[in-house]
N, C-alpha and C positions, 0 to 999 in steps of 0.2 A: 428165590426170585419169582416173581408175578410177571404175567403179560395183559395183553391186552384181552384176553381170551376170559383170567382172573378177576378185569376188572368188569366187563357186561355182568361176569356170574352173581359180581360182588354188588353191581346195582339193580341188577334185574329183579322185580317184582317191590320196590320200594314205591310207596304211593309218591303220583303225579310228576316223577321223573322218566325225563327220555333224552336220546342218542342224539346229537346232528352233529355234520360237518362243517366247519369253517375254516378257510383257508389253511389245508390241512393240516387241520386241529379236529382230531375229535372230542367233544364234546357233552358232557351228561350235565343236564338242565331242569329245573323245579320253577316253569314255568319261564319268564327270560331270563332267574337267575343262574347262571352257569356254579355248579357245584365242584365240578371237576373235570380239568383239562388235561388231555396226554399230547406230549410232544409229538410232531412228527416221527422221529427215531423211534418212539416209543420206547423210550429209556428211562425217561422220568413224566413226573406230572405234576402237575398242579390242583390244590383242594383247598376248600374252604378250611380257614382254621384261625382261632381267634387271635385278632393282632397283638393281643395284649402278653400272649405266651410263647408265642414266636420266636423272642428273641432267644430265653433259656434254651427251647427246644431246641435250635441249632447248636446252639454251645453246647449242649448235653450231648447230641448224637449230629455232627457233623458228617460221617460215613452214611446218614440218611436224610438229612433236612437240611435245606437251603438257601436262602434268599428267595423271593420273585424277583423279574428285573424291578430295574426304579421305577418304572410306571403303575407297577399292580403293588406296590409297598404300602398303600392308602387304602388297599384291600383289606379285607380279611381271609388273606391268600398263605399258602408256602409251598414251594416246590419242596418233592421227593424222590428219590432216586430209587428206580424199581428193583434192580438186582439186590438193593439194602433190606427190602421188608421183605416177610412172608405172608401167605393169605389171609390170617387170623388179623397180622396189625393193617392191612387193605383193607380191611372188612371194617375195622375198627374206625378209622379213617374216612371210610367212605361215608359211612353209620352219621358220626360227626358229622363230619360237613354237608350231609341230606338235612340232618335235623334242622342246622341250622336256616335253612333255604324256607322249612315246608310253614302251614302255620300249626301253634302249639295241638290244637286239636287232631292234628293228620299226625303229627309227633306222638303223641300219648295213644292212638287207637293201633299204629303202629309197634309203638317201641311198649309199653305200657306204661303205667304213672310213675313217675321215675322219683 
C-alpha cells in the first residue's frame, strides 16, 4: 500500500511539477495541467492516463483501477485505489502521467530518448 507520503517521494524532483490545494484535493501540477489528484481520504487517486486504454485496464485489474466520475470521463483520467499498488507501480504511474503533461523536450532530458 502507498501513502501520500509515497506519492510527494514519487513526484518530487520531476521537471516543472508542483503541489497545491484545492478544495481538499491535493494536487500535483505541470503547469495548470493537473497530473494527479489524491482523494481527501487519501485512499485513491486520480492520474493522467490515456482514454483510449482505460477501459481494458479496468477490466484487467478491477481490485486497482476504476472509473473517474462522469464528468472527468472526457479526460484522459482513471482513478486508482492506493492499498492495490506498490511503490514501484506509483512510480510508474506517476512517470506516465508527468510525461504526458510536460513538452517532449522536458520528457526526453528527463526520462532519456525513449
Amino acid at each position: 500500500m502507498v501513502d501520500l507520503a509515497d506519492i510527494r517521494a514519487a513526484t518530487e524532483g520531476l521537471p516543472r511539477s508542483y503541489e497545491v490545494l484545492v478544495r481538499d484535493r491535493i494536487k500535483f501540477r505541470v503547469g495548470k495541467i493537473v497530473y494527479l489528484s489524491v482523494a481527501p481520504d487519501e485512499k485513491s487517486m486520480g492520474i493522467g492516463f490515456p482514454k483510449e486504454e482505460r477501459d481494458a485496464i479496468i477490466v484487467a485489474q478491477p481490485d486497482k483501477f476504476f472509473r473517474p466520475r462522469p464528468s472527468d470521463e472526457r479526460y484522459q483520467w482513471i482513478q486508482v485505489q492506493l492499498a492495490a499498488i506498490d511503490e514501484d507501480e506509483l512510480r510508474e504511474l506517476v512517470l506516465d502521467a508527468w510525461a504526458m503533461c510536460v513538452p517532449k523536450r522536458v520528457r526526453t532530458e528527463y526520462l532519456g530518448p525513449s
